[in-house]
C-alpha positions as CSV (number, residue, x, y, z in Angstrom):
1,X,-133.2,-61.9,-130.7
2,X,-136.5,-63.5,-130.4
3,X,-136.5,-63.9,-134.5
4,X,-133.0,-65.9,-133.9
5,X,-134.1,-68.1,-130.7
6,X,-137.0,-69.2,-133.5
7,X,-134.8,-69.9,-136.2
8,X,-132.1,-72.1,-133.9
9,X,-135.7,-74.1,-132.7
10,X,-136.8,-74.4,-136.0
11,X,-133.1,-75.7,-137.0
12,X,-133.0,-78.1,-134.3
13,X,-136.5,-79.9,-134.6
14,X,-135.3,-80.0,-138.6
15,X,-132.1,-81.6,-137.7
16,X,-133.8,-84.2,-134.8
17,X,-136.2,-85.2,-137.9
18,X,-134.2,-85.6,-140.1
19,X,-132.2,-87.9,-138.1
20,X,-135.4,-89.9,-137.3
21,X,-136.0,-90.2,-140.8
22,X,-133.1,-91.3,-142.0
23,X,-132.3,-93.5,-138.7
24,X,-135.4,-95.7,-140.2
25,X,-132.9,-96.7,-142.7
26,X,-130.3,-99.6,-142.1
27,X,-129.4,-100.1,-145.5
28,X,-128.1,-96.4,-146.3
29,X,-124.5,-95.5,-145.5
30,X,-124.8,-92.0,-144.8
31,X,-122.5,-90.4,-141.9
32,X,-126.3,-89.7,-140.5
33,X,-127.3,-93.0,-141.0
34,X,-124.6,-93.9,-138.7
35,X,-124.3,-91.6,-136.1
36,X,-127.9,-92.6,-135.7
37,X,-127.9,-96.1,-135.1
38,X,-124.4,-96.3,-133.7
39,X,-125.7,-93.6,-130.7
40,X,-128.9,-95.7,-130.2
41,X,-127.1,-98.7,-130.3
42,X,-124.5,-97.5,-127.5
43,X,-126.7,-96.0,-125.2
44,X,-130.0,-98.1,-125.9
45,X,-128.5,-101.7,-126.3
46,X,-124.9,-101.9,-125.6
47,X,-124.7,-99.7,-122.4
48,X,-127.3,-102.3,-120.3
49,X,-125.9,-105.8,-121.8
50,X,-122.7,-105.0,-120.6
51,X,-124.3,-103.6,-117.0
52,X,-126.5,-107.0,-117.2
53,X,-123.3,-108.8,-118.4
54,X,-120.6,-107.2,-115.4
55,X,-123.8,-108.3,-113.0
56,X,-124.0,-111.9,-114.0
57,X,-120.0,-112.3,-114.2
58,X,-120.1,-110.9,-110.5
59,X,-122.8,-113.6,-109.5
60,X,-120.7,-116.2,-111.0
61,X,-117.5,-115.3,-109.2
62,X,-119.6,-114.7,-105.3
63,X,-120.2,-118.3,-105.9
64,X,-117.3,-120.0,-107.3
65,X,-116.2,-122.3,-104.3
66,X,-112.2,-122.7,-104.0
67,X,-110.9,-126.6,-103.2
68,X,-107.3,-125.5,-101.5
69,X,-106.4,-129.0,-101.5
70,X,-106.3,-128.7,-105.7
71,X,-104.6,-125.9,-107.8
72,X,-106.5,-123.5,-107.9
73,X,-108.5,-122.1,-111.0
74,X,-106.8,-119.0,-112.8
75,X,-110.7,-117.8,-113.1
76,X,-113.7,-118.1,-110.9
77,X,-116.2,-119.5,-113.7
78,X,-117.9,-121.4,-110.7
79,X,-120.0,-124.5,-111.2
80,X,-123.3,-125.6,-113.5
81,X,-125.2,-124.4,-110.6
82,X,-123.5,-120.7,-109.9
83,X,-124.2,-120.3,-113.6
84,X,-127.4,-121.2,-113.4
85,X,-127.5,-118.5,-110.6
86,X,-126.4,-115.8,-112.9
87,X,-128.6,-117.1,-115.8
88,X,-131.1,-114.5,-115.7
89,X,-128.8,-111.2,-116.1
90,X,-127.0,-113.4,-118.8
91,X,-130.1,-113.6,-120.4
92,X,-130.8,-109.8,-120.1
93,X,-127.6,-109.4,-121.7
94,X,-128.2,-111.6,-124.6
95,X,-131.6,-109.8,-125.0
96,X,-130.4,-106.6,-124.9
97,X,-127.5,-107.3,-127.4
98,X,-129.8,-109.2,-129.9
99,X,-132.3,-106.2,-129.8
100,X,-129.9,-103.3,-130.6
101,X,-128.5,-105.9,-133.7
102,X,-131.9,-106.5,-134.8
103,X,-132.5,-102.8,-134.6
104,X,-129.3,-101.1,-135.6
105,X,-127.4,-103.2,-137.6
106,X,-126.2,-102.0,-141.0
107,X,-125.0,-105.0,-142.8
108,X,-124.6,-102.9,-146.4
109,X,-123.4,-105.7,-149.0
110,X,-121.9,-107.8,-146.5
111,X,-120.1,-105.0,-144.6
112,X,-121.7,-104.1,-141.4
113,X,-121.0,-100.0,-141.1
114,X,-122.3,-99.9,-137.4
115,X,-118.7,-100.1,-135.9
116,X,-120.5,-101.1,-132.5
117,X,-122.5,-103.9,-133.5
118,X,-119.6,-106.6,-133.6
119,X,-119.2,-105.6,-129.6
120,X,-122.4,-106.6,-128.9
121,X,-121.9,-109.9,-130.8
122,X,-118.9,-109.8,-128.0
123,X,-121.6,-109.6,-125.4
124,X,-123.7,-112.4,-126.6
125,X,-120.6,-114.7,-126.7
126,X,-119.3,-114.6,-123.8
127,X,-122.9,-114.7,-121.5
128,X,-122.7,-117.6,-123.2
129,X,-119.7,-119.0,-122.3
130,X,-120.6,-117.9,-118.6
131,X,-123.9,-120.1,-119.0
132,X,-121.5,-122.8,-119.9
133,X,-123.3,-123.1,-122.9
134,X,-120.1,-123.5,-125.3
135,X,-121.3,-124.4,-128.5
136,X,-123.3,-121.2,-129.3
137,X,-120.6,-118.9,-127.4
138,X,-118.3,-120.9,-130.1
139,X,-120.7,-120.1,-133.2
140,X,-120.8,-116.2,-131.9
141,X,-116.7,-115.7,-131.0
142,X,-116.3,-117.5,-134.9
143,X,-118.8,-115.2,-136.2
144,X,-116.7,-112.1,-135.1
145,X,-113.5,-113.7,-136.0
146,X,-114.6,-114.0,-139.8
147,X,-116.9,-110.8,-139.9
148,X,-115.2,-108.3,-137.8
149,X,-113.2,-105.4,-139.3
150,X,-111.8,-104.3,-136.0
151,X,-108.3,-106.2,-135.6
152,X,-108.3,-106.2,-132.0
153,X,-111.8,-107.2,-131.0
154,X,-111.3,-110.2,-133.9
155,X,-107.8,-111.1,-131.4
156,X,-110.4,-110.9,-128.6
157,X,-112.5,-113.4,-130.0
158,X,-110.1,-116.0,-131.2
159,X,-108.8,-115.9,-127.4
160,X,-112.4,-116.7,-126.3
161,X,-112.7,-119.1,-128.5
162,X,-109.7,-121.0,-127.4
163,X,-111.3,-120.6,-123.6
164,X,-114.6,-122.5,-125.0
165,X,-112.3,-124.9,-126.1
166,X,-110.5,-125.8,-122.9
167,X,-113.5,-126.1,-121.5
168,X,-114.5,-128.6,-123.8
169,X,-111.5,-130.3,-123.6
170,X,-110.9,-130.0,-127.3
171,X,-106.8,-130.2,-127.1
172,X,-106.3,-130.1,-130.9
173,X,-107.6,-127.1,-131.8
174,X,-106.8,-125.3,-128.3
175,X,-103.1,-126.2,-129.6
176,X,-104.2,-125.0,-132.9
177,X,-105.8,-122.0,-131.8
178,X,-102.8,-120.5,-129.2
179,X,-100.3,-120.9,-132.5
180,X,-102.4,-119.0,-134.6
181,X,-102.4,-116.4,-131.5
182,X,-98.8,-116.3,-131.6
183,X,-98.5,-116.3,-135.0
184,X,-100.7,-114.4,-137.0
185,X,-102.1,-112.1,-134.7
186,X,-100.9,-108.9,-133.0
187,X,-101.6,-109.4,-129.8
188,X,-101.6,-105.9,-127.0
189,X,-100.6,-106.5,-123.3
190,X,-103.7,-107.7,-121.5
191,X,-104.1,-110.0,-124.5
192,X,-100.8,-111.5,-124.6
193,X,-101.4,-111.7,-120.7
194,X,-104.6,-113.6,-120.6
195,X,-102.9,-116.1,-123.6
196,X,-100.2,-117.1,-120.9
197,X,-102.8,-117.5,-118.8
198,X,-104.7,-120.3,-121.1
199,X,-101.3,-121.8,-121.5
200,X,-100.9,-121.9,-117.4
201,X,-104.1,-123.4,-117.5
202,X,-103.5,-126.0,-119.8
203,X,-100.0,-127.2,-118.4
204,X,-101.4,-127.2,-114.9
205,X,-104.0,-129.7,-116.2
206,X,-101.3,-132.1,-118.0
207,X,-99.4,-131.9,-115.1
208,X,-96.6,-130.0,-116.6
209,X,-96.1,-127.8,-113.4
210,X,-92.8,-126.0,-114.6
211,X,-94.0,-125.1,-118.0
212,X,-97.1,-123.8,-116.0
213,X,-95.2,-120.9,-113.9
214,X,-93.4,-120.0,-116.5
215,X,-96.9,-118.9,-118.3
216,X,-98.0,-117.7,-114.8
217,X,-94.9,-115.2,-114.2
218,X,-95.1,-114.0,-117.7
219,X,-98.8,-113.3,-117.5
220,X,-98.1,-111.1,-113.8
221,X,-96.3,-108.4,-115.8
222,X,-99.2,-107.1,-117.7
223,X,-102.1,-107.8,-115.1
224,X,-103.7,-104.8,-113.5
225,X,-106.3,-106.4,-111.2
226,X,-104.5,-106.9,-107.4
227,X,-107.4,-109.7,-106.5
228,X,-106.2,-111.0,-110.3
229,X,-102.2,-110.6,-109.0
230,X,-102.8,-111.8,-105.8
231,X,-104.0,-115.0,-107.0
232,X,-101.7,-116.2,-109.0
233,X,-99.1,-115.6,-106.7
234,X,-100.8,-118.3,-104.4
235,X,-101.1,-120.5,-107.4
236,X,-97.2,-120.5,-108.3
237,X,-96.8,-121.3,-104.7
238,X,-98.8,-124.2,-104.7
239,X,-97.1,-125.2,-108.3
240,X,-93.4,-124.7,-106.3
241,X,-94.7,-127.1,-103.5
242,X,-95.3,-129.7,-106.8
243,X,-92.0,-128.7,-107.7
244,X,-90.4,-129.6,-104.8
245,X,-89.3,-126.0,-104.4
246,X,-90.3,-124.8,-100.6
247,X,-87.8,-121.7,-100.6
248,X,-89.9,-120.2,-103.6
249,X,-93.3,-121.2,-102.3
């Protein structure tokens, strides 16, 4: 028994090294090779950029300020100054992310084999866009949209992308960027949700209030969040008082 118990050991400690040694390695695609660096690249870079991320999106919304006397925002991206706030665990985030790419990622002749590196591209993008710092969440969500092999985080992207260009008032290519959507890409529920909600957005800003709760309604059937539901309901009852509709307010 005792021969057996020193034989597993022995095993394992060969196995651990052998792991070590060939996790030093980003440029051989072994099923080792990426075991190892996708495992380190979950647990030590991906797991805290997305705590540090969830933390700084949570300091953005605590101090996003309503004005009832507008329309209300879809979603609480709060001021320069609230994302100022929130800069630091955006930061974290960004660090964390850029470390466990640095580290772990296996870009083999143009092909990156760690399937969880493009996720903390993700990360980087949209701390970004929550620092309100457009232009490099732009060059990041593009990044992922030309690089990516994974169909839906590439959909993801593109929809990001066409938020960083609302926000930048860029009206061409946000037109451009929503037919594409529709399009080209296969789009799942919460995706095709949050694209009606970009399209509420932008008809509630050209004052095409009709147009706008049709987006809204459509986008209620696939949203899961009740602070999310409960929201939009109040904002298709301030877009039926534009309406002149007071029954459906």
């Amino acid at each position: 028994m005792n021969n057996k118990l020193k034989i597993l050991t022995v095993l394992k400690i060969y196995i651990f090294l052998s792991l070590c040694f060939v996790g030093c390695s980003t440029q051989k695609d072994s099923a080792a090779n990426r075991m190892y660096h996708q495992i380190n690249t979950k647990y030590n870079g991906l797991f805290y950029a997305e705590q540090y991320l969830k933390e700084g999106v949570r300091k953005v919304e605590k101090s996003h300020e309503d004005n009832y006397k507008e329309t209300l925002y879809i979603n609480k991206y709060s001021s320069m100054e609230g994302a100022k706030a929130a800069q630091s665990s955006f930061d974290k985030a960004i660090e964390k992310s850029t470390l466990a790419i640095q580290k772990h990622s296996m870009d083999i002749d143009g092909e990156e084999k760690n399937k969880l590196i493009d996720q903390n591209y993700m990360i980087i993008g949209q701390a970004n866009f929550y620092k309100k710092d457009y232009s490099l969440a732009l060059k990041t969500f593009n990044y992922i949209v030309r690089k990516s092999k994974n169909e839906e985080l590439r959909t993801d992207a593109l929809i990001w992308t066409t938020r960083c260009h609302y926000a930048l008032q860029n009206k061409e290519v946000l037109r451009k960027n929503i037919r594409i959507l529709k399009e080209e890409y296969f789009l799942n529920k919460a995706q095709e949700s949050t694209l009606y909600e970009i399209e509420g957005e932008v008809a509630i800003s050209e004052g095409y209030y009709l147009e706008a709760k049709q987006h809204l309604i459509k986008s209620l059937k696939n949203i899961n969040s009740k602070s999310k539901k409960t929201r939009i309901n109040y904002i298709l009852g301030q877009l039926s008082l534009l309406l002149n509709e007071p029954q459906a307010a």
